[in-house]
C-alpha positions in Angstrom: 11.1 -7.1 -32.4 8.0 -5.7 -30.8 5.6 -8.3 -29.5 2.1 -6.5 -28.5 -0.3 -8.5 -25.8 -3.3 -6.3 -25.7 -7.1 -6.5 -25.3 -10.3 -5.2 -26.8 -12.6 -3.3 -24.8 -16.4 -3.5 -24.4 -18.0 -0.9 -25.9 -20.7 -1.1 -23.2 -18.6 -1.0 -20.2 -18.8 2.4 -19.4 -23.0 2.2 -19.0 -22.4 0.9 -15.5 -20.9 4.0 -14.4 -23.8 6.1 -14.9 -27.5 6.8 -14.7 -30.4 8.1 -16.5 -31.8 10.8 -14.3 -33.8 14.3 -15.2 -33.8 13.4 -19.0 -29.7 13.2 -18.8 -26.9 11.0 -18.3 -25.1 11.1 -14.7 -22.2 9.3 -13.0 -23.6 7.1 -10.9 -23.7 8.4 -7.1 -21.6 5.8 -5.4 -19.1 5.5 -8.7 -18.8 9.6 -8.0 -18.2 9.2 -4.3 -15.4 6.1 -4.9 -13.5 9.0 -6.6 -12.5 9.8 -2.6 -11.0 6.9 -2.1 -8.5 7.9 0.8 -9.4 7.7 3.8 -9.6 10.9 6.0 -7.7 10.3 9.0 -6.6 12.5 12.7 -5.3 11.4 15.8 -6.4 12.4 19.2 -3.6 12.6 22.3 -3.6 13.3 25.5 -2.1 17.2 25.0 -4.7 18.1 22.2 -8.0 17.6 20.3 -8.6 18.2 17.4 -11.9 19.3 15.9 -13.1 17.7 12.8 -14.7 19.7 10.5 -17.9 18.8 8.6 -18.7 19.7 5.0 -21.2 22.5 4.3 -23.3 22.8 1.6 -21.5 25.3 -0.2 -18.6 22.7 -0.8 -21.2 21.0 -3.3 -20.6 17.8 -1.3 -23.4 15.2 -1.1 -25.7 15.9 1.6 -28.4 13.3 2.9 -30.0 10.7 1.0 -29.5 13.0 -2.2 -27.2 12.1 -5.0 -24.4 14.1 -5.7 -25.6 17.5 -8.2 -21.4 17.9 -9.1 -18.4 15.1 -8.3 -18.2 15.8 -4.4 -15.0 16.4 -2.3 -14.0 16.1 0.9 -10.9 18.4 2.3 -8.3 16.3 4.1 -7.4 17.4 7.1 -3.4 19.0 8.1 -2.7 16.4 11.2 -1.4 18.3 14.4 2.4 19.0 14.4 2.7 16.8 17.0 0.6 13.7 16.0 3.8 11.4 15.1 4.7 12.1 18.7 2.3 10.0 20.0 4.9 7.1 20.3 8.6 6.3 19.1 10.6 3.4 17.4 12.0 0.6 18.7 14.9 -1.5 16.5 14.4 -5.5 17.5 15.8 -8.9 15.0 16.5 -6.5 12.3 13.2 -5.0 12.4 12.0 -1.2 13.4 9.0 -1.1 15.6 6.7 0.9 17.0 5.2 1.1 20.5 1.6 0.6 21.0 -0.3 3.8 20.9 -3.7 5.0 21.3 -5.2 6.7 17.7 -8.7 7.5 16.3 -9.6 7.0 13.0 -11.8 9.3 11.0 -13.8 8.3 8.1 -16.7 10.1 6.1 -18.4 7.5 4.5 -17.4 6.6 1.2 -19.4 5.3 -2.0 -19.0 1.5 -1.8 -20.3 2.0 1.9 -23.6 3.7 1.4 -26.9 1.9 3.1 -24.7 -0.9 4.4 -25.5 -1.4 8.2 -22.7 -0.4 10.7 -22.4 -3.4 11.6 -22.4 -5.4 7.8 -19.4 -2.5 7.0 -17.0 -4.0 9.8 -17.7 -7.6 9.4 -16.8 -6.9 5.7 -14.2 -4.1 6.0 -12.8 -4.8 9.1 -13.1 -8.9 9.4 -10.5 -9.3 12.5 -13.2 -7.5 14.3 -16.2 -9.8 14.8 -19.5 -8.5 15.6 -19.5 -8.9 19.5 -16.4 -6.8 19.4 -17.4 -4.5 17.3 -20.7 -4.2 19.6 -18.8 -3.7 22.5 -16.6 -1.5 21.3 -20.0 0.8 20.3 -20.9 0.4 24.0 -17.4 1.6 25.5 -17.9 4.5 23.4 -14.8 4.1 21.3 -17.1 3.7 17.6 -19.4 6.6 16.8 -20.9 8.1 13.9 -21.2 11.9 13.9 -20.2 11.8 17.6 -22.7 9.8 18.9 -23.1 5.8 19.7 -24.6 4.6 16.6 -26.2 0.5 16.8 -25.0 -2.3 14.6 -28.3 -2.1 12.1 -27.7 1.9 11.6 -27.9 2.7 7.7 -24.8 4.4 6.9 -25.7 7.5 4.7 -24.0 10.8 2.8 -21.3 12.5 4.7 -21.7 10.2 8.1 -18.6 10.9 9.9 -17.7 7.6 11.4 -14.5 7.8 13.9 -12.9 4.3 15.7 -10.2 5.2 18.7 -8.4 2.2 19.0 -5.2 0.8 20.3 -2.5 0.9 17.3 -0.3 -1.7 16.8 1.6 -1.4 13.5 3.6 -3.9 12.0 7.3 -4.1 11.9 9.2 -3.2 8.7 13.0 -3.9 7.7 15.1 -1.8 10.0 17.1 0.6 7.5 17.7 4.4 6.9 16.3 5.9 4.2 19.2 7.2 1.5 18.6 10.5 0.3 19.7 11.3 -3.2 19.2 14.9 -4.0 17.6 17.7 -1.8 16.9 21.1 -2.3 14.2 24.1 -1.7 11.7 22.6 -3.4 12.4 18.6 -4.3 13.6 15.5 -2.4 14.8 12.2 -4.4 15.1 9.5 -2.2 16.0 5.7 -2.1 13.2 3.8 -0.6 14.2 0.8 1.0 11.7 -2.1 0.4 8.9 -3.2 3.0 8.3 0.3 3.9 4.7 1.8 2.4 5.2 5.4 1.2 2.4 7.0 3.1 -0.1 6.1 6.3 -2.2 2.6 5.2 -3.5 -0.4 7.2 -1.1 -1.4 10.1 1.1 0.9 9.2 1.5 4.5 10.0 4.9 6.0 12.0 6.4 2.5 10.1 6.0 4.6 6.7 8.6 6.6 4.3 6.1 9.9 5.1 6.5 9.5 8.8 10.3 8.5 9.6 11.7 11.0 7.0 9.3 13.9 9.5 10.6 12.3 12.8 14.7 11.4 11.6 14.8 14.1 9.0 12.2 16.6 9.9 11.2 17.4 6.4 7.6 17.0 6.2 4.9 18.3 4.5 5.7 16.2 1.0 3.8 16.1 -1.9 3.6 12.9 -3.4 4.1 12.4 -7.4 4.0 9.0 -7.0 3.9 5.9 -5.1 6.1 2.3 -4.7 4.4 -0.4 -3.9 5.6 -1.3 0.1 8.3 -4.4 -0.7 9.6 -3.1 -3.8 12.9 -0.3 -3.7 14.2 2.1 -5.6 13.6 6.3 -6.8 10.7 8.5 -5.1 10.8 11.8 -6.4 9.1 14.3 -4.2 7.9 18.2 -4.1 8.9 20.2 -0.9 6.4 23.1 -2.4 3.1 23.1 -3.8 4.2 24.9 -7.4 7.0 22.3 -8.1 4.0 19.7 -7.0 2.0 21.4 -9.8 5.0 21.6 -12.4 5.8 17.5 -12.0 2.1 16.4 -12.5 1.9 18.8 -15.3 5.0 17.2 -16.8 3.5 14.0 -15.9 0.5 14.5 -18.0 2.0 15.2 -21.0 4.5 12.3 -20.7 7.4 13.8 -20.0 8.5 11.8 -17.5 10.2 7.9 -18.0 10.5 6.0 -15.1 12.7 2.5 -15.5 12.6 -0.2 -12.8 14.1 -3.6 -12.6 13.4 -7.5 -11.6 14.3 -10.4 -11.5 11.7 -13.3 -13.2 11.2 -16.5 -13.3 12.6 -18.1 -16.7 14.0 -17.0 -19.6 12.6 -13.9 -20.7 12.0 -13.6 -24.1 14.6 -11.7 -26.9 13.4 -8.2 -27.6 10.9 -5.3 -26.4 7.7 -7.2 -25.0 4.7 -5.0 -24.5 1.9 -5.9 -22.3 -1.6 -3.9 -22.8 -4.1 -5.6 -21.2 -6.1 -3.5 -18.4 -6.0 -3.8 -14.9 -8.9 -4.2 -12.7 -8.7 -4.0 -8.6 -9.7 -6.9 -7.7 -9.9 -6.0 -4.0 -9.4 -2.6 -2.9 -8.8 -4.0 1.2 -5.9 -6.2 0.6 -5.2 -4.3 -2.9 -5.0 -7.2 -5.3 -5.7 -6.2 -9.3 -6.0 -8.5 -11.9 -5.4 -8.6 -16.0 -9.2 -7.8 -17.0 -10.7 -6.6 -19.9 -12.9 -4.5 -17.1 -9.9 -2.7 -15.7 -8.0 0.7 -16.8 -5.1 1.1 -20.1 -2.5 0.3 -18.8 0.9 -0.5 -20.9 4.2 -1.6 -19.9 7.5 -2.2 -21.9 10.1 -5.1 -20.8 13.3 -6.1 -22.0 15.8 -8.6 -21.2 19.0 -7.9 -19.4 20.6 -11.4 -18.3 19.6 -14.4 -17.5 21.5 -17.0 -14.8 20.1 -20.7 -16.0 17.1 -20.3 -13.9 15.6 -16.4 -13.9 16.4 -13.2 -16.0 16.5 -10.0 -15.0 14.1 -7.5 -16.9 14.0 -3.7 -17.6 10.2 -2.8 -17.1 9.0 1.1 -18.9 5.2 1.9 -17.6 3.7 3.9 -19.7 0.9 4.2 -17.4 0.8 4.2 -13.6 -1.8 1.6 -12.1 -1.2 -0.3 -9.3 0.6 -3.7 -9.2 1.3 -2.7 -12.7 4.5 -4.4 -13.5 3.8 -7.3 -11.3 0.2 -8.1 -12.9 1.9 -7.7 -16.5 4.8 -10.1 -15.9 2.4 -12.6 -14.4 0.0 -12.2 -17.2 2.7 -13.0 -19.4 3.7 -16.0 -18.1 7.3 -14.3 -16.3 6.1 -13.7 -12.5 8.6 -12.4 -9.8 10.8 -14.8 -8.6 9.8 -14.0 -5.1 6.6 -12.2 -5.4 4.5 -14.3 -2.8 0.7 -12.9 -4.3 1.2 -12.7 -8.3 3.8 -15.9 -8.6 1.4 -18.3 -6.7 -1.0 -21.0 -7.3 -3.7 -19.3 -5.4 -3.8 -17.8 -8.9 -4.4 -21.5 -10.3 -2.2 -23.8 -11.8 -0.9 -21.6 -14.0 -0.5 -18.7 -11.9 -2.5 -16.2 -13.9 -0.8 -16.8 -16.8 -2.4 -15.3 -19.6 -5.4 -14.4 -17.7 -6.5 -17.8 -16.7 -7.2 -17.9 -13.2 -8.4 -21.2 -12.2 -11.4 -20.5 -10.5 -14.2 -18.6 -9.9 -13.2 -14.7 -8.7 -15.4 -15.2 -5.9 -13.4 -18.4 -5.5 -10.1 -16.4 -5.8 -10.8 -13.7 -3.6 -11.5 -15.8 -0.6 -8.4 -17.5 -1.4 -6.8 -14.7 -1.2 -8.0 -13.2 1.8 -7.0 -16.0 3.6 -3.1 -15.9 2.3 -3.8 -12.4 2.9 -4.8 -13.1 6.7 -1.5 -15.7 7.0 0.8 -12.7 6.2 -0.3 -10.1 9.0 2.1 -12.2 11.4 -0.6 -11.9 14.1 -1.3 -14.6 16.1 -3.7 -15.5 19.0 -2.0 -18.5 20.8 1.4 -18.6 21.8 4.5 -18.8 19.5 6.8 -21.6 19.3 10.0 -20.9 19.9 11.5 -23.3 17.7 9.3 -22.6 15.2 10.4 -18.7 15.3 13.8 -19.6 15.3 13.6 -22.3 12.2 12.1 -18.8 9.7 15.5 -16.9 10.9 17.6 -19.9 10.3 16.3 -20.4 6.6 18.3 -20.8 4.1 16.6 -17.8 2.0 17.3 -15.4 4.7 20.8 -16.1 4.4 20.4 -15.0 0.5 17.9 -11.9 1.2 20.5 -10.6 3.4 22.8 -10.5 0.5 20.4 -9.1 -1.3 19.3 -6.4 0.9 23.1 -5.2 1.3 22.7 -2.1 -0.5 20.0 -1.2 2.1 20.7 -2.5 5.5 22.7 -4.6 7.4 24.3 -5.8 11.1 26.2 -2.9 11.8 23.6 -0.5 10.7 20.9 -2.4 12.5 23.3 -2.1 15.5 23.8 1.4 15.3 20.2 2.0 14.5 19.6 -0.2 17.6 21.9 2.2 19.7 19.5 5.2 18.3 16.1 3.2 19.5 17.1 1.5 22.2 14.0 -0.4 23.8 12.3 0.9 26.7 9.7 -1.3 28.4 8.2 1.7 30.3 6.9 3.0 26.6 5.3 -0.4 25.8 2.0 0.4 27.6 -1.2 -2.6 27.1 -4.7 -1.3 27.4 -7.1 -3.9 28.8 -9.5 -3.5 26.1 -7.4 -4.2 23.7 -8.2 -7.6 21.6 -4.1 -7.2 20.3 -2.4 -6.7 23.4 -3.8 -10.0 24.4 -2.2 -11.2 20.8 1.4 -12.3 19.9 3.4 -10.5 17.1 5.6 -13.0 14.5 8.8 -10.8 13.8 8.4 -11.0 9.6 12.4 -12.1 8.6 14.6 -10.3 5.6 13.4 -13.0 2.7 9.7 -11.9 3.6 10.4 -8.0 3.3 11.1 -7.4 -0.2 10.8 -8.4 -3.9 13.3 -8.5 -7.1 11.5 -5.3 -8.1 13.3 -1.7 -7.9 12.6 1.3 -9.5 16.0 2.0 -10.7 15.6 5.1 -12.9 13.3 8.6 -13.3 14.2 11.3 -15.7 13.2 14.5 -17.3 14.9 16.0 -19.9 16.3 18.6 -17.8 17.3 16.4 -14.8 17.7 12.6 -14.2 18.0 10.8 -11.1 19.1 7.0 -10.5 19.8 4.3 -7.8 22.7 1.8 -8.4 21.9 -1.4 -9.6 20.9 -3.9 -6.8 23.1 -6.7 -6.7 20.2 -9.4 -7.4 19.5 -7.6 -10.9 23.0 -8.8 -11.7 24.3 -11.9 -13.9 26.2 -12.9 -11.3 23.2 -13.9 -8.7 22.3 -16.9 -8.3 20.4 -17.2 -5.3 17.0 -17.5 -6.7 
């Protein structure tokens, strides 16, 4: 039995993407310039600088106050060899940290950006930083735009190279190694552990899969077929060179590659293939929340049952497609949400959790809902910690059962022997006196927090296939829900 869940289209949705100019249709400037959506980024030590280099007009890139002429593109940048030595890693409660360091951002400025003041783009981008703080960090000289102090009300235009040096302090992920499957000339399969992002994002940068597989394994320079979202596990499948890069999106393209992931849900999941149709939308691209809308991108994905315990089945999920939050905005669509998925199986969703697209409320409504569970999970705070409040989220019951969970992963022994590896050394942990975070107190994030029941546990080819084992929460014997 094949149960479809799908959704019709408008046929007028595409008209907001584009414009009428010159007697012809165009894409929309800032709808072309969203295309870049990654942000640009270098890092500036003390032993080197490096020199950022600015489009020129023969790179058909968007100059001025002029639209785009062709879909614009900005080169990334190769980071210095020895950017990721700019600090180290430190293992603490179960966690790997990273010592404070000094890093500049760069940042060409990007569609949804354009003709917003400096000043409106932090206190909407950037909200921890208010705008007294972001006015004196103008004034130390640590926020520019195209090298020079810029004030608040400055129009941000085409091609404005904006740059931030700050005081990094990343957040603390799970402290585990990072299993490696298969490795040759030219491809690395790996076993990502779960609240690890793949690559550089937010608060997190030397705490990524990219940056401790350079600095443990030294094997960098990865190209990237696709990504995990940061608390779920499982297969990456990387290129070493550029031409098996090429040959795996090619293969991609014309569908001949099946991924198969795993998780657990709450209920009993239906008898037979369920597939799920609807589009997703980003809701937020920030905090990176999407949403079932008939506004969003195709996006398909397969499930079938497994087993089921009494209380929560575990589920094969297929994508046929590869948006983000895919399989987690499908299952909660459908009434099935991860068991532990804090985000998509929660009322800030409404009361029924998004099931079936309802979502309670207004999405203005839901988004600042969201950005304030979004602010809560950060594990920032600016008054003192209580002890005994600290001490009653490592006694929980639930950590007790994540451990359990997480045993294919990590562990006390190997936290111990990673600790012996990263011992800490309080000389490394420097505080800069303009620094709003040094003057903050970090929450250590325990295990139940640092993953969900969702693991990519297969990818194949017809000429290769590569799986992880089976995580022991997928099984019928777990009960710990």
């Amino acid at each position: 039995m094949i149960v479809n869940y799908s959704c019709r289209y408008s046929p007028w949705n595409w008209i907001k993407h584009f414009v009428f100019r010159n007697n012809t249709w165009a894409m929309n400037a800032t709808v072309a310039k969203r295309k870049i959506e990654d942000e640009t980024e270098t890092v500036v030590t003390k032993s080197s600088m490096l020199e950022v280099q600015q489009p020129t007009n023969d790179q058909d890139t968007i100059i001025g106050d002029q639209p785009p002429t062709k879909k614009s593109r900005i080169r990334k940048m190769d980071l210095p060899k020895e950017s990721l030595d700019c600090s180290d890693y430190y293992i603490e409660n179960g966690n790997r940290k990273v010592y404070p360091y000094h890093y500049t951002y760069h940042s060409y400025c990007k569609g949804r950006w354009l003709g917003k003041t400096l000043g409106d783009l932090f206190a909407e981008e950037f909200r921890a930083l208010t705008p007294e703080i972001t006015a004196f960090r103008i004034e130390k000289g640590f926020l520019k735009v195209n090298g020079q102090p810029a004030p608040l009300d400055y129009q941000l235009k085409y091609n404005d190279l904006i740059t931030h040096r700050i005081h990094r302090h990343e957040l603390p992920v799970l402290a585990a190694p990072i299993p490696i499957i298969y490795s040759d000339d030219d491809l690395l399969v790996i076993d990502k552990p779960p609240s690890l992002p793949v690559h550089a994002c937010g608060k997190f940068r030397l705490n990524s899969i990219i940056s401790v597989l350079e600095k443990e394994q030294k094997i960098k320079d990865l190209h990237l077929l696709h990504r995990l979202d940061r608390l779920t596990s499982g297969i990456m499948v990387m290129a070493k060179t550029k031409a098996r890069a090429q040959k795996l999106h090619e293969q991609m393209r014309n569908r001949e590659l099946h991924k198969e992931y795993v998780c657990r849900v709450v209920g009993h999941f239906p008898d037979g293939t369920i597939e799920c149709d609807q589009p997703i939308e980003t809701l937020d691209h920030r905090i990176g929340i999407c949403i079932a809308s008939p506004d969003g991108k195709p996006s398909t994905t397969k499930f079938t049952r497994l087993n089921y315990n009494g209380k929560s089945s575990t589920v094969l999920a297929q994508p046929m497609t590869g948006r983000m939050h895919q399989i987690r905005v499908h299952l909660q669509y459908l009434g099935y949400p991860i068991v532990n998925d804090t985000f998509y199986n929660s009322t800030v969703f409404g009361e029924k959790k998004g099931f079936n697209g309802d979502l309670g409320k207004s999405r203005e409504q839901l988004l600042k809902d969201l950005e304030e569970a979004h602010a809560k999970s950060i594990y920032i705070c600016n008054q003192p910690i209580d002890p005994c409040e600290q001490q009653a989220r490592i006694n929980d019951e639930r950590n007790s059962y994540a451990l359990k969970a997480l045993e294919h992963y990590t562990s006390q022994s190997i936290w111990n022997e990673l600790k012996s590896s990263y011992v800490f050394d309080s000389s490394k942990y420097e505080k800069d006196p303009d620094c709003n975070e040094c003057r903050n107190e970090m929450v250590d994030p325990v295990a139940y927090e640092q993953f969900i029941y969702l693991h990519a546990l297969r990818y194949q080819h017809k000429e290769w296939s590569f799986e992880t084992q089976t995580p022991v929460w997928a099984k019928d014997t777990w009960t710990f829900d």
